[in-house]
C-alpha positions in Angstrom: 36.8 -32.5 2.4 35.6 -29.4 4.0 34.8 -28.9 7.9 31.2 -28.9 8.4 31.9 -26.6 11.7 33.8 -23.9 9.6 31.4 -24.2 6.6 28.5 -23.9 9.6 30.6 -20.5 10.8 31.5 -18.8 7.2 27.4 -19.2 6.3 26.7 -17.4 9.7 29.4 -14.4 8.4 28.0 -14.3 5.3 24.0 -13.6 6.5 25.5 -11.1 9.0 27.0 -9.1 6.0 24.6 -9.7 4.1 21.6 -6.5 3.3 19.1 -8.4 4.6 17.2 -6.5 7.0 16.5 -8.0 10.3 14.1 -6.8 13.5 16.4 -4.1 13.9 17.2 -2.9 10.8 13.8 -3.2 9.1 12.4 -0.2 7.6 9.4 1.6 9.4 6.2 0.7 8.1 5.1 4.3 8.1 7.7 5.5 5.8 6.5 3.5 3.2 3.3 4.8 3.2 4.6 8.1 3.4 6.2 7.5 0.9 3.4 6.2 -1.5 1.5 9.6 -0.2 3.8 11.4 -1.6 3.8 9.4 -5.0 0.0 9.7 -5.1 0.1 13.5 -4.0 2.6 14.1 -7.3 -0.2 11.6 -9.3 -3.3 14.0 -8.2 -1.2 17.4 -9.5 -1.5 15.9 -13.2 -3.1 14.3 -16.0 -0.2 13.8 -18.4 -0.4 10.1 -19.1 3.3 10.0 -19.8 4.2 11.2 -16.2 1.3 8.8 -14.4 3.0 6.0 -16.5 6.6 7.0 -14.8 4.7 7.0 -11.7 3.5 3.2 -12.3 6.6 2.3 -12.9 8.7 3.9 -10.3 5.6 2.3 -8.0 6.3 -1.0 -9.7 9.9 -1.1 -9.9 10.3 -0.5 -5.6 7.6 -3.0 -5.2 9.4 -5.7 -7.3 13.1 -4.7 -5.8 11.7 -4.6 -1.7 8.8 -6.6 -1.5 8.9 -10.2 0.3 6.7 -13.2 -0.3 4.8 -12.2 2.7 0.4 -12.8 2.0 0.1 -9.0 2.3 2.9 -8.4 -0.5 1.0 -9.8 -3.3 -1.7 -7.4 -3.4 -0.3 -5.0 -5.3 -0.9 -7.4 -8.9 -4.6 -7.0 -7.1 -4.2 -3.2 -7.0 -3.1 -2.6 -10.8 -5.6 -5.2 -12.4 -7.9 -2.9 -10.2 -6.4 0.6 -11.9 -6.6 -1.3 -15.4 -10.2 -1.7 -14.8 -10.5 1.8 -13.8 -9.5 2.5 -17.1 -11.7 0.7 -19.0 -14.5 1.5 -17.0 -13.7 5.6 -17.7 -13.6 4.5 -21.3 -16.4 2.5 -21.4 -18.5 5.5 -19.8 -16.9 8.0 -22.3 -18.3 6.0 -25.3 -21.5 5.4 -24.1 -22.5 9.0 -22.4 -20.3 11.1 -24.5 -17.5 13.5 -23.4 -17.7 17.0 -22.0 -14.7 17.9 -24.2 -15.5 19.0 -27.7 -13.7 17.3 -30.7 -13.4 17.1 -34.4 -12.0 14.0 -34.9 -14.9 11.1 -35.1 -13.8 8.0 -34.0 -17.3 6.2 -34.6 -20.7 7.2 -34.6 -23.1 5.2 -32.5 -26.9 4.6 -32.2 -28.1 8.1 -29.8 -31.3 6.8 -27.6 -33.5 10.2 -28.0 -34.1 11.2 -24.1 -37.0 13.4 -21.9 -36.3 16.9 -21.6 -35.7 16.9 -18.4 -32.4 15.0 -19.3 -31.3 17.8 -21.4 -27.2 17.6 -21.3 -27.2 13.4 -20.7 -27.0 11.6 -24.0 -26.3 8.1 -24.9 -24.8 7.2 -27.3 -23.7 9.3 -30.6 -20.8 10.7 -32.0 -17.0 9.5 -30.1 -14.2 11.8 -30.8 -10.7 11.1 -30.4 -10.1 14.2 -28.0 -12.9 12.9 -25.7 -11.1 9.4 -25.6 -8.1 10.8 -25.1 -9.4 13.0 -22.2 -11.3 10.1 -20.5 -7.8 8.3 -20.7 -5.7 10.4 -18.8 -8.8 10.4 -16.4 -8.8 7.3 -15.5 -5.3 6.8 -15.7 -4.9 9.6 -13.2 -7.1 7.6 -10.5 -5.4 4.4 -11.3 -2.8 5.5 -10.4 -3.6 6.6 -6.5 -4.9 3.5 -6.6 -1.3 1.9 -7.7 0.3 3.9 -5.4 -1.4 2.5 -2.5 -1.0 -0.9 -3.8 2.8 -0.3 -3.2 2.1 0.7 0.4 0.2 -2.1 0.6 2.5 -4.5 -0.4 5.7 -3.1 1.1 4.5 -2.2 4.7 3.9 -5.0 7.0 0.4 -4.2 8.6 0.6 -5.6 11.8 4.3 -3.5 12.5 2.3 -0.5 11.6 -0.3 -0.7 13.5 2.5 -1.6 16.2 3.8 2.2 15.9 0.4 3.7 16.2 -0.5 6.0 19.0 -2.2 4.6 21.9 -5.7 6.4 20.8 -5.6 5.0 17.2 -5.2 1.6 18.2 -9.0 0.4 17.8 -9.5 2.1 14.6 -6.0 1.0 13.6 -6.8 -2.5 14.2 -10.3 -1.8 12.2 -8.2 -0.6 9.7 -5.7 -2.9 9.6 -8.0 -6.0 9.3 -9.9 -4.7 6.7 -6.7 -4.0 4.2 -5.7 -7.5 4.9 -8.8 -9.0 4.1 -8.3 -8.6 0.6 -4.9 -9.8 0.3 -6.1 -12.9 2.4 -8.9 -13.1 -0.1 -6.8 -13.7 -3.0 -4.8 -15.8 -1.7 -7.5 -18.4 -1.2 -8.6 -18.0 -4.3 -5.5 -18.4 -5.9 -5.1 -22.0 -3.2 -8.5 -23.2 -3.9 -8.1 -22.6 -7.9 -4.8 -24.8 -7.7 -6.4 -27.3 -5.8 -9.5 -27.6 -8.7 -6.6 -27.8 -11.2 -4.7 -30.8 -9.8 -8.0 -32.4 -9.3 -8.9 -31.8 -12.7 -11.4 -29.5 -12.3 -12.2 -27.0 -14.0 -11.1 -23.5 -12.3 -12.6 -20.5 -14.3 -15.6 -19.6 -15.4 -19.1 -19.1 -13.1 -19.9 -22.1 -12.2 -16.1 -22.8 -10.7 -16.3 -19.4 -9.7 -19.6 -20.5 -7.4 -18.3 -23.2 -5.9 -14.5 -21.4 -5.2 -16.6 -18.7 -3.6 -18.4 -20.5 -0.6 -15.0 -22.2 0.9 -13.5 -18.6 0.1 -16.4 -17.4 2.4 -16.3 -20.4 5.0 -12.6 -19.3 5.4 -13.2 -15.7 6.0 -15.5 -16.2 8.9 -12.8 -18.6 10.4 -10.7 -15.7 10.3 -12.9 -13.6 11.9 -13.8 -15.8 14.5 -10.3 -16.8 15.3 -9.4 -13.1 15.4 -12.1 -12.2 17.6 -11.0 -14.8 20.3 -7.7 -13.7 20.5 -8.7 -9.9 20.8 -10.8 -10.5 23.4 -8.1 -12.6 25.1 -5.0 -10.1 25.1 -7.4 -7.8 26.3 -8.7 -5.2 23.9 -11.2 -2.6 24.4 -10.0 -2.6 28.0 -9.1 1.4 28.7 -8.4 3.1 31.8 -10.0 6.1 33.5 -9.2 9.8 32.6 -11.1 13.3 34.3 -14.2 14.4 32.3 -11.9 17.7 31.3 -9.5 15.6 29.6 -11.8 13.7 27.6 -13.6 16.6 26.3 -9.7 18.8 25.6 -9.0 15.3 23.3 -12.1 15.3 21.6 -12.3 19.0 20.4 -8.4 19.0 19.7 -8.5 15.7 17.7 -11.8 16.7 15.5 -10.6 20.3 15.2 -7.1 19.0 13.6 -8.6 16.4 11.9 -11.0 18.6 9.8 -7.6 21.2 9.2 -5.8 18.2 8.0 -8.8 17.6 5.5 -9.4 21.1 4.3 -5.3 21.4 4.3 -4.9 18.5 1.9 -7.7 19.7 -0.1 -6.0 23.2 -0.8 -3.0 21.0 -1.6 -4.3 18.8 -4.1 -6.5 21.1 -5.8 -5.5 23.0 -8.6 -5.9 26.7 -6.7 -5.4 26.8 -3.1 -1.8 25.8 -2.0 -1.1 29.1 -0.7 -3.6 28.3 2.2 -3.3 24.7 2.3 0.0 24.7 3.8 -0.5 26.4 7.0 -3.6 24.7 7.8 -2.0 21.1 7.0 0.5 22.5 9.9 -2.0 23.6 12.1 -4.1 20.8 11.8 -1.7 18.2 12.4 -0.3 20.0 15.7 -3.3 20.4 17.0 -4.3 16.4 16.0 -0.9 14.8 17.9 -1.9 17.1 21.0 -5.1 15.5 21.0 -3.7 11.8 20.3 -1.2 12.2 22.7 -3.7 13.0 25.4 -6.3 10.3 24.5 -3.2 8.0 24.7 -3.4 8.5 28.3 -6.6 6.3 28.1 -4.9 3.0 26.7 -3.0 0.3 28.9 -1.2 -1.0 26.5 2.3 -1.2 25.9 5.3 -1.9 22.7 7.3 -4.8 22.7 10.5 -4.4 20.7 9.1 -0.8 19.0 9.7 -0.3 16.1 12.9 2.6 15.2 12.6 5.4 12.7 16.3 5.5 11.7 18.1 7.1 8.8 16.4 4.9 6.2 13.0 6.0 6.8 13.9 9.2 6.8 15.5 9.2 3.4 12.8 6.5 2.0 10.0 9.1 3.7 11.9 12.4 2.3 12.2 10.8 -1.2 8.0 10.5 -1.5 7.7 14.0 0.1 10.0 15.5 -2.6 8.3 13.9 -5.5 4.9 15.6 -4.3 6.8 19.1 -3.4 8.2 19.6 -6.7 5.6 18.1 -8.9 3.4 20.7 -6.5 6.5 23.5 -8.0 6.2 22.3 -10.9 2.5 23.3 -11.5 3.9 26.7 -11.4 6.5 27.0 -13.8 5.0 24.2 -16.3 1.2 23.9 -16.0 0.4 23.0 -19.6 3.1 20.2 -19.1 1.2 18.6 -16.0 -2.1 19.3 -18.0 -1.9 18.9 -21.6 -5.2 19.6 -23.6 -7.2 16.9 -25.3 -7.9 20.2 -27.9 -6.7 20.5 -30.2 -5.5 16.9 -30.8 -1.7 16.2 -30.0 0.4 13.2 -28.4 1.2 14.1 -25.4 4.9 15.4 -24.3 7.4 14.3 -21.2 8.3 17.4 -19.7 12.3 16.8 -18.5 12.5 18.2 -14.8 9.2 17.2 -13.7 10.0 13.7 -14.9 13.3 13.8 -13.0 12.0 14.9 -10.0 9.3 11.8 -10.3 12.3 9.1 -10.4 13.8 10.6 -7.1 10.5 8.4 -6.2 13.2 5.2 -7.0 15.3 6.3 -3.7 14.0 3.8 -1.2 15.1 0.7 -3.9 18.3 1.2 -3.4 18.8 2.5 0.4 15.9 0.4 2.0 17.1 -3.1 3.3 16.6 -6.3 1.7 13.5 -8.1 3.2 14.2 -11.7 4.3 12.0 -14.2 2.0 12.9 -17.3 3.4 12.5 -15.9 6.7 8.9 -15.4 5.4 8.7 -18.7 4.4 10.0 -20.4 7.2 7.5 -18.7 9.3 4.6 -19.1 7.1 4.3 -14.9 6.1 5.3 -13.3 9.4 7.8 -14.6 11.3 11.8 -13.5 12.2 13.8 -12.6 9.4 16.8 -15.6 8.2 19.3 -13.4 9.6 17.3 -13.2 13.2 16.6 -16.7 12.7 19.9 -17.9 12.9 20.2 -16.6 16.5 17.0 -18.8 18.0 17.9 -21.6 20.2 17.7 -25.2 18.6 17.2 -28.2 20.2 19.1 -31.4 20.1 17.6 -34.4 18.4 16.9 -37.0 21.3 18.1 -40.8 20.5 15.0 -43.4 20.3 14.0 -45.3 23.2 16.7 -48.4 23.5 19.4 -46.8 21.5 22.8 -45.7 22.4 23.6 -42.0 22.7 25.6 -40.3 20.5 27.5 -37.2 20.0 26.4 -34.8 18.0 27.5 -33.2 15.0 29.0 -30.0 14.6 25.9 -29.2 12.5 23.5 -30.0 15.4 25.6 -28.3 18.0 24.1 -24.4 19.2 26.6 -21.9 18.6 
């Protein structure tokens, strides 16, 4: 028979050695949506439905390898039923008010509702031709696909730990921010609770009417939420700030607004199909002069970090990984541009160009050097607690013996290493 004491000590070993990532180890919440930014950048340089369907599933793959069981993590299923509806939708609006690419191939011919004059150009209904479908496709594929891609950030980042790591003078919108993309996720899951409930009561759980009376406790729950969460922000505190000179106020203001608006027009250039020659240097310009201006309206907040979060090696390789998938598919616009855009005319299936592919599955990086999130960490801590492996290392108490019995000794089991 074993020794429970050594079995006790070899379990201990094993979650030490173990790739599960612990408080210290965890990745950085911002490099996984820098890294998702990066996917979505590559997604927004093309409309070749081959290469946004490698994107999905490079997207899809991480998210199934490092996500945890953690309410926030199962909004990405929320995410791509959202992009598949996208889809339909651009469809749907390609058969009904026509395409503005020419075709030759009918695909049917419906009933055209004769319209004012002052509609000339708007039609609905008519003549559907394959090229227009085909173009409406890799429309709407190409904005379900940001949409994905933000999904995976969704899921993978932990929402409180990043708003943890913002600066001190994005903390109120951060928290604005951060309630509002875990609303949804919260959402869902009540649904998903109060529609197992109706089952195991024998109810039924789909259609409108169950969808009417799922929707009010859904509701009622929400406002719970709200109400909790505005008690305990009021009680730690927030909104409190502390006084800074006129001159400094104003210095922030103009050096957060100016960067901000180069950090718009800078993505712009980047994104669009002409203007990465200026986009660049005002990306850089605009983001210097927004940290000078966050790091001077940080003077203004009173709060402080507990146990910050660490950018280590890992982020760095998971954020580098995103960054080069939108740098070369940005390169590869140069040396392949009918690849990244193929032409709905004439008619043709569209083709996987090799190196911009490859450079799309470096995008699979962070599933093999990011740690292992805990789940049963998750689950012992209902969605956001210590990690198993941090776990192991919180004090537990010895079970006291009932009134008018006679102590005993404990186990080896119940003993605190």
């Amino acid at each position: 028979m074993a020794d429970p004491a050594a079995s006790a000590r070899m379990t201990r070993k094993i979650l030490r050695r173990s790739p599960v990532a612990d408080r210290s180890s965890a990745l950085h919440a911002g490099a996984w949506w820098l890294w998702a930014l990066g996917l979505a950048t590559a997604a927004s340089r093309t409309t070749n439905p081959l290469l946004l369907a490698l994107l999905t599933g490079v997207a899809g793959y991480v998210v199934a390898a490092r996500r945890t069981d953690a309410p926030w993590a199962r909004s990405y299923g929320a995410f791509f039923k959202l992009g598949l509806a996208v889809i339909v939708i651009r469809l749907v609006f390609a058969v009904i008010l026509g395409s503005p690419i020419p075709g030759t191939h009918t695909v049917l011919t419906l009933p055209e509702i004769p319209l004012p004059e002052w509609a000339r150009g708007v039609r609905i209904g008519g003549r559907v031709t394959a090229e227009g479908l085909l173009f409406a496709l890799a429309d709407g594929m190409k904005l379900a696909t940001l949409l994905i891609c933000v999904g995976a950030a969704n899921a993978l980042a932990n929402p409180a730990r990043l708003l943890k790591s913002l600066p001190g003078a994005l903390y109120e919108a951060g928290v604005a921010v951060v309630v509002a993309m875990t609303f949804a996720p919260n959402l869902v899951a009540d649904v998903q609770r109060l529609r197992a409930a109706r089952r195991l009561r024998g109810r039924p759980d789909r259609g409108l009417k169950a969808l009417l009376q799922v929707g009010l406790p859904v509701l009622e729950g929400a406002l719970e939420r709200s109400v909790a969460l505005a008690a305990a922000m009021d009680a730690r505190g927030y909104g409190r700030t502390a006084q800074v000179p006129p001159a400094v106020r104003r210095t922030t203001s103009a050096l957060t607004l100016g960067g901000l608006l180069g950090v718009c027009a800078g993505t712009y250039g980047l994104l669009a199909d002409t203007g990465a020659g200026y986009g660049a240097p005002v990306l850089i310009a605009g983001l210097a002069a927004a940290l000078a201006g966050l790091w001077l309206g940080g003077r203004r907040s009173v709060r402080t970090r507990y146990r910050p979060d660490r950018w280590g090696a890992r982020a760095w390789l998971v954020s580098a990984s995103g960054t080069a998938v939108a740098a070369l598919m940005i390169w590869a616009g140069d040396y392949a541009p009918t690849a990244l855009h193929p032409p709905a005319v004439p008619l043709a299936a569209p083709e996987l160009p090799v190196w911009p592919a490859v450079s799309v599955l470096l995008g699979l990086l962070p599933a093999f050097v990011a740690p292992v999130a805990s789940r049963e960490g998750h689950r012992r801590s209902g969605g956001g607690g210590l990690p198993a492996a941090a776990a192991e290392d919180e004090p537990r108490s010895l079970p006291f013996p009932k009134p008018g019995a006679s102590p005993r000794t404990p186990t080896p089991e119940e003993t605190p290493k």
